[in-house]
N, C-alpha and C positions, 0 to 999 in steps of 0.2 A: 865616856859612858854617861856621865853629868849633862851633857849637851844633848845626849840622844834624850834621857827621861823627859828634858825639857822640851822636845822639840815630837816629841809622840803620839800627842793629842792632838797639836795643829792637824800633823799629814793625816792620823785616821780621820779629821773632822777637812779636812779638804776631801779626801777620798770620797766620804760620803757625799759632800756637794756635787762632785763629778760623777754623780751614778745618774740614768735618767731615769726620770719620772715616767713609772708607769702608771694602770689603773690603779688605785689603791697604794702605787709605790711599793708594794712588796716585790719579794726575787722574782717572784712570778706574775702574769698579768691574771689580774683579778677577776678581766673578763671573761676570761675559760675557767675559772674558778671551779670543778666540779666536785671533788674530794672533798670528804665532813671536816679536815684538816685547814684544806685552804680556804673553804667556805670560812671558816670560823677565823681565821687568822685575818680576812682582807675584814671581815666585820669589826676586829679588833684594832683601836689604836696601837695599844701599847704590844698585844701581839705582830702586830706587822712591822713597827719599829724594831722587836724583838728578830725578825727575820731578815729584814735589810742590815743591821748590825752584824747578825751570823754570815748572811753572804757576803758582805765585805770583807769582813774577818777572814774568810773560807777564800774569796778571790785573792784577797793581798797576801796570805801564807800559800799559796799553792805556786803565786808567783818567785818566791822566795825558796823554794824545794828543788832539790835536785830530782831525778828521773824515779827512785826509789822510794822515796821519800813521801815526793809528789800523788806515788800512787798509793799508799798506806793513807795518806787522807783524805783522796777520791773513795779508797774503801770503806772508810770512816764516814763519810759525808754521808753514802749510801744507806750505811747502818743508821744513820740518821733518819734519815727522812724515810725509813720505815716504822724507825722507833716514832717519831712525830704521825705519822700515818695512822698509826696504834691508838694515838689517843684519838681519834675521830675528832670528835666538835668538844671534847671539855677541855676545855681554858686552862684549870689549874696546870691538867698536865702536859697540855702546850707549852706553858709559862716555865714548867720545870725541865721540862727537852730543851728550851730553846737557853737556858740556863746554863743548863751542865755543855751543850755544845758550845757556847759562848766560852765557857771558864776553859774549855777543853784548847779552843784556838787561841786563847788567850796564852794559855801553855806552850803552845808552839812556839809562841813569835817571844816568848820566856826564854824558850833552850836556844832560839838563835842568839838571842841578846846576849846570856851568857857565854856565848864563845866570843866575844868581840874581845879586846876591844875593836872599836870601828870608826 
């Protein structure tokens, strides 16, 4: 478990090097940008960092789920990005959506950890 803590931040910070760059590098291309949501997120540094974080996060725990499991945070994803939808273009509660979903997948990849060892 000692070896895994250590070695956690490498693979997320690999993973994110292996994502490709799109417009703006958020999840989405920034060129179809239409939503007051994603307008304001690809205008955003640290909002779009904000959302390549969540999608990785959201990519590497989905890959990690069993079929059930899997789908309980596809449902979750969804409720997301209508809650983010919600905020239209204000930043603060951009910043606090993309927050709680953050700590939320953070929590995932928590309860696998806890069944290990591995």
């Amino acid at each position: 478990m000692r070896i895994f803590g250590q070695w956690k931040g490498a693979a997320f910070a690999l993973a994110l090097a292996g994502l490709p760059a799109t417009a703006g590098a958020a999840s989405f291309d920034c060129a179809k940008a239409a939503a007051p949501d994603e307008i304001a997120i690809c205008a955003s540094r640290a909002l779009d960092d904000a959302d390549v974080e969540m999608a990785t996060r959201y990519d590497m725990l989905l890959q990690l789920l069993a079929m059930g499991a899997a789908g309980d945070l596809r449902d979750s994803q969804r409720a997301f990005l209508k809650s983010r939808a919600a905020c239209g273009s204000d930043e603060v509660c951009l910043t606090k959506a993309y927050a709680d979903r953050i700590d939320a997948l953070k929590k995932g990849f928590a309860g696998i950890v806890a069944m290990g060892p591995f």
